[in-house]
C-alpha positions in Angstrom: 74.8 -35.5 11.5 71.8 -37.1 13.5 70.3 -33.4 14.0 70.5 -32.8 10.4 68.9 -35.8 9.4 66.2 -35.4 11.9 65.4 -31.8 10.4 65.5 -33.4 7.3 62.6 -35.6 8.4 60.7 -33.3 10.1 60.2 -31.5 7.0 59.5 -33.9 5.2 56.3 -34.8 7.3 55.3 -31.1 7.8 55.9 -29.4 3.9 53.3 -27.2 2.9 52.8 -25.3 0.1 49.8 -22.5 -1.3 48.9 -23.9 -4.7 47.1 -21.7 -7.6 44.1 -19.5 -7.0 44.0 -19.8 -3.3 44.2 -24.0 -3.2 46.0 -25.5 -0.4 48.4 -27.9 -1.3 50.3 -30.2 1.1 53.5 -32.1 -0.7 55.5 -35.1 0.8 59.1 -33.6 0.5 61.6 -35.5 -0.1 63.5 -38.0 2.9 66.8 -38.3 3.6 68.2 -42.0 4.3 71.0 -42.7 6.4 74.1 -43.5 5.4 77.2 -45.5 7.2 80.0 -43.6 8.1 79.3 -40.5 8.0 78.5 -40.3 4.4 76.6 -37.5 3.1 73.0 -38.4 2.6 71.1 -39.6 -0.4 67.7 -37.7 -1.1 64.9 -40.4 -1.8 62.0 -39.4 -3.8 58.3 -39.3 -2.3 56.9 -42.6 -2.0 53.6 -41.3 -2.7 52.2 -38.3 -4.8 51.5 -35.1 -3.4 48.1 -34.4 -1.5 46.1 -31.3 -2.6 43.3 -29.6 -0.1 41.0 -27.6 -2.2 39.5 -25.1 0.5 36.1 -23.2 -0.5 36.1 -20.3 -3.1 35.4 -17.3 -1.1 32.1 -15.7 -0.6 30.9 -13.1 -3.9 29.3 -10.4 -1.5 29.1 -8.3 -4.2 25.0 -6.8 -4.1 23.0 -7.1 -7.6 22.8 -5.2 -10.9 20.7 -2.3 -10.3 18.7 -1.4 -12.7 20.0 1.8 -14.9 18.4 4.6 -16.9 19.3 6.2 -20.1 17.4 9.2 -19.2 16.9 11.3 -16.0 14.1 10.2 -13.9 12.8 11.1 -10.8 11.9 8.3 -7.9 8.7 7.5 -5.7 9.6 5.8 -2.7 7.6 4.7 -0.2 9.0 3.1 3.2 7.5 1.3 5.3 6.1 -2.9 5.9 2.8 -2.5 4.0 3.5 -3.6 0.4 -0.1 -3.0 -0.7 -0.3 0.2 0.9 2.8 1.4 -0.6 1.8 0.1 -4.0 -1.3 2.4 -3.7 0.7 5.5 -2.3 3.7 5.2 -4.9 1.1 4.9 -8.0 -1.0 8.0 -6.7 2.4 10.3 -5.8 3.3 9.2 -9.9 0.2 10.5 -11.2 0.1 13.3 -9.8 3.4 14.4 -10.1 4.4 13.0 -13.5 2.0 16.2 -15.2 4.2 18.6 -13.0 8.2 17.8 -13.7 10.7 18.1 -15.9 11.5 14.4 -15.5 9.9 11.1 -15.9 8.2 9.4 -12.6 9.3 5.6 -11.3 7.2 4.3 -8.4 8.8 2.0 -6.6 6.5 0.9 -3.7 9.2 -1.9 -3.0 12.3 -0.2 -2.4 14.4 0.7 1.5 16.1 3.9 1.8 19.6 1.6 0.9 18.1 0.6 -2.4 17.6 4.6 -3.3 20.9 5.3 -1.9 22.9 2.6 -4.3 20.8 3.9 -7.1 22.1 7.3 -6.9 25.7 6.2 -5.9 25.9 4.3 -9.3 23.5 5.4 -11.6 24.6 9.0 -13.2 20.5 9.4 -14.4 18.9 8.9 -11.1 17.9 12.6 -10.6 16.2 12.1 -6.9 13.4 10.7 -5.3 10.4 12.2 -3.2 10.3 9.8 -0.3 7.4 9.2 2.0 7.4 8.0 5.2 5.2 4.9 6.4 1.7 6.3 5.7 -1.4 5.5 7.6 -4.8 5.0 6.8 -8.2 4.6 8.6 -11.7 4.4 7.4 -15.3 5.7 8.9 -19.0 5.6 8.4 -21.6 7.9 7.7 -25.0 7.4 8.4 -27.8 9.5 7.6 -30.8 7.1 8.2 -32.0 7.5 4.2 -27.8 6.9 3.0 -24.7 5.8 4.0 -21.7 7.2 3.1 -18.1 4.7 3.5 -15.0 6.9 4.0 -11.4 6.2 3.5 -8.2 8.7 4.6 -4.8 8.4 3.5 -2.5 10.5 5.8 1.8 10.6 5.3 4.8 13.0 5.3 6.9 13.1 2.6 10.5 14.9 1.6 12.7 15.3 -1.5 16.1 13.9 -1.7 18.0 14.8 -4.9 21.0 12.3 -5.9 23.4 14.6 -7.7 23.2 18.2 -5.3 19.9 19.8 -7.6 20.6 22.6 -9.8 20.6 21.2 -13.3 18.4 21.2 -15.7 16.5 18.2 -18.0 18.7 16.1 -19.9 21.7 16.8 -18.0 23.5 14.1 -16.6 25.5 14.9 -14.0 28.6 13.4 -11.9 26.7 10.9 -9.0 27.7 12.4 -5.4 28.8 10.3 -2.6 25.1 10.3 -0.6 22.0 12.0 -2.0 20.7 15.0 0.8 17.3 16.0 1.2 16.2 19.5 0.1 12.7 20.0 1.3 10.0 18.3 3.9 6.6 18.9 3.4 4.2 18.9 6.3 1.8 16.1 7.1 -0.8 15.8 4.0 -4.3 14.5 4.7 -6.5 12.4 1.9 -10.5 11.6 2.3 -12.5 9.6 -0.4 -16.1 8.4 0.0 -18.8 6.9 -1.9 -22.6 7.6 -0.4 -25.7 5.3 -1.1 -29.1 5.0 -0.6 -30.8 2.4 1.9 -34.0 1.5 1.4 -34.2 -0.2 5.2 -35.8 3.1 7.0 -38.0 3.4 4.1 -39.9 0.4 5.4 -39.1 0.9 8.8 -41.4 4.4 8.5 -43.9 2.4 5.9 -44.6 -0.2 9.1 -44.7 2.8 11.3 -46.9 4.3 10.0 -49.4 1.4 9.0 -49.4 0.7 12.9 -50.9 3.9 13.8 -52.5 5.2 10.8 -56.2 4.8 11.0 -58.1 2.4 9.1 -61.5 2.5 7.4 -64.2 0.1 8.6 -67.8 -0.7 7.7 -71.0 -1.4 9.6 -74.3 -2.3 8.8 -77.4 -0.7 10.7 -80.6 -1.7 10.7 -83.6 0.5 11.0 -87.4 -0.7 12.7 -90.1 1.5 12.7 -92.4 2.0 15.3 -95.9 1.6 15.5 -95.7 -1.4 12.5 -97.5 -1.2 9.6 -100.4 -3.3 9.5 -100.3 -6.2 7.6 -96.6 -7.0 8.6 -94.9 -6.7 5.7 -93.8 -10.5 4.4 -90.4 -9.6 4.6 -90.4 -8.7 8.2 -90.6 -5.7 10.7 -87.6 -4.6 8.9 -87.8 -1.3 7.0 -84.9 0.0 5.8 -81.3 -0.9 6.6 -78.2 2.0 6.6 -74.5 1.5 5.6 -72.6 3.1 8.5 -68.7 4.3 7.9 -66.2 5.0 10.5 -62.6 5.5 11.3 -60.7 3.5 13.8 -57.3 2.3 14.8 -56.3 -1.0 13.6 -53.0 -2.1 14.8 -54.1 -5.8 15.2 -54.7 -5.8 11.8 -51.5 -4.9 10.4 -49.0 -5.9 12.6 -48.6 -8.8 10.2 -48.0 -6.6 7.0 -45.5 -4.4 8.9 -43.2 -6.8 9.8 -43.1 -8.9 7.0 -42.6 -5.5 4.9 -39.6 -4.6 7.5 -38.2 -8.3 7.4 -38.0 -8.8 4.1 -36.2 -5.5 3.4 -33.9 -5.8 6.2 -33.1 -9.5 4.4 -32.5 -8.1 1.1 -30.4 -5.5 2.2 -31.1 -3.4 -0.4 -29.4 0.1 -1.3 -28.9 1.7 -4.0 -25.5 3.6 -5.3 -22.2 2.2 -6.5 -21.0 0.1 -4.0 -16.7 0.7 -3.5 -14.4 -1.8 -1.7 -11.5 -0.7 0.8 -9.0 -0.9 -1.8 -10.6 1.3 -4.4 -11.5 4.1 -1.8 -7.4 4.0 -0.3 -6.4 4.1 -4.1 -8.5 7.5 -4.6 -7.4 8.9 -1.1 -4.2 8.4 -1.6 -4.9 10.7 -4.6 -6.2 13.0 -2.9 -3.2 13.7 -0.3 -0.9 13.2 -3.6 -2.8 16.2 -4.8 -2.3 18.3 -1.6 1.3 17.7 -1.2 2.1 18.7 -4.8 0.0 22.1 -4.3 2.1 22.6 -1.1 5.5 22.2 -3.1 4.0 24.3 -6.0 3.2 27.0 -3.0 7.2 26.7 -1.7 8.4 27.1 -5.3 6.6 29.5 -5.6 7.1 32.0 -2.9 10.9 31.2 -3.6 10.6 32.8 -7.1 8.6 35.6 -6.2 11.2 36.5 -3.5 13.9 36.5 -5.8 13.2 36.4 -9.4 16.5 36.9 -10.7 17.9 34.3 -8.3 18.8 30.7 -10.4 16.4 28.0 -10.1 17.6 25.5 -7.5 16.8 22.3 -6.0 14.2 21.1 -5.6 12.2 23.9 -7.4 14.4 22.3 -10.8 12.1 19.8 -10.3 9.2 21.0 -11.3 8.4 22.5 -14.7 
């Protein structure tokens, strides 16, 4: 009888219980008192309400809404840490490509590879996406003494990845796969933009130049006696006739002064003439221009696909393009 009130105790102290959504509840069960002998026992209620434990609601990792089409469009994605750059790249790839497909064109400078892989795992329009890898740029001078040019190239690879296996044609929506693949890589394209203007700073340099050796003009007066002298002397003097003598002779005293205030004072001013162009505004256009030359190189595989077999169907990523 002592063991079975003891248990009694025991579990009294130690009930737990697993209340509603996931709550922890702990409950003071009821005690047995002892009884003289050899009675049965008498339950006694709690002496104390129940204690509740309300853990933490679990974690949502669920990722965020994506962003979903109601017609098929084709993505830009660019990869890499430069957000600018990407910007630039992504924009240029849309305009040139939009003209040129059966679908519309996102850029979407922003985006990992993961993003475009959820998007094509739950979005039945995401056709695919022509993804290029971290481009690089670099810039260069020219200078021709009379102009300057300011160069900017845009080099990157890029591939096409299509969500839902290729093959189908605009307007269709078809089933999302489990992964998009990649269909076609394109060698390494290469974009060059420049703006060229004209420096008036050798102009002045060749101006001084020449002032410092050119010969100048000088003037000397010459008089003229004559021998024997006339007799009375004539009231004015011995003097008879005076001659204006001209000569050339170098001068460089005389305008070192003008040729370096003329080169100074340009080389101050910096003066040129042309439409000047910042960094940005020469990547943008370069990044054009290898936009352009990796769209004629996927026109040129599309192509040559056709020709070799004509009667062959259209598949990816040739459905791409119009």
């Amino acid at each position: 009888m002592r063991v079975v009130l003891g248990v009694l105790a025991l579990l009294g102290i130690l009930a737990m219980s697993t209340g509603q959504d996931g709550a922890l509840a702990q409950v003071a069960a009821p005690v047995a008192a002892p009884t003289a002998g050899g009675a049965a026992p008498v339950l006694l209620k709690p002496a104390q309400p129940p204690y509740v434990i309300q853990l933490a609601p679990p974690k949502d990792d669920k990722p965020p809404d994506i962003l979903k089409f109601r017609t098929p469009v084709v993505f830009v994605v660019v990869l890499g840490n430069d957000t600018a750059m990407n910007a630039k790249v992504a924009t240029a790839m849309a305009k040139e490509l939009a003209p040129q497909l059966n679908f519309p064109v996102v850029p979407e400078g922003g985006w990992a590879l993961s993003d475009y892989i959820r998007q094509c795992k739950e979005d039945p329009m995401a056709r695919g996406a022509f993804i290029v890898l971290p481009p690089a740029a670099g810039g260069k001078k020219y200078d021709y003494l009379l102009f300057l040019i300011d160069s900017e190239n845009v080099e990157f690879n890029a591939m096409i990845s299509e969500c839902n296996g290729g093959g189908n044609v605009a307007g269709a929506v078809p089933a999302p796969l489990a992964s998009p693949d990649v269909s076609w890589v394109a060698q390494t394209v290469t974009g060059e933009y420049g703006r060229s203007k004209i420096q008036l700073l050798p102009f002045a340099v060749l101006t001084s130049v020449y002032l410092a050796f050119a010969a100048q003009r000088t003037y000397q007066n010459t008089t003229i006696r004559a021998f024997p002298l006339t007799s009375p002397i004539p009231k004015g003097g011995e003097t008879s006739q005076t001659q204006q003598l001209s000569s050339s002779v170098f001068n460089a005293s005389g305008t070192s002064n003008l040729q370096n205030s003329v080169t100074s004072s340009v080389a101050a001013a910096s003066l040129n003439f042309g439409r000047e162009s910042d960094i940005n505004h020469l990547t943008l256009h370069a990044a054009e221009d290898s936009a352009h030359e990796f769209l004629g190189s996927f026109q040129h595989y599309c192509h040559a696909q056709r020709a070799a077999n004509p009667a062959a169907p259209i598949v990816a990523p040739c459905d791409l393009l119009k």
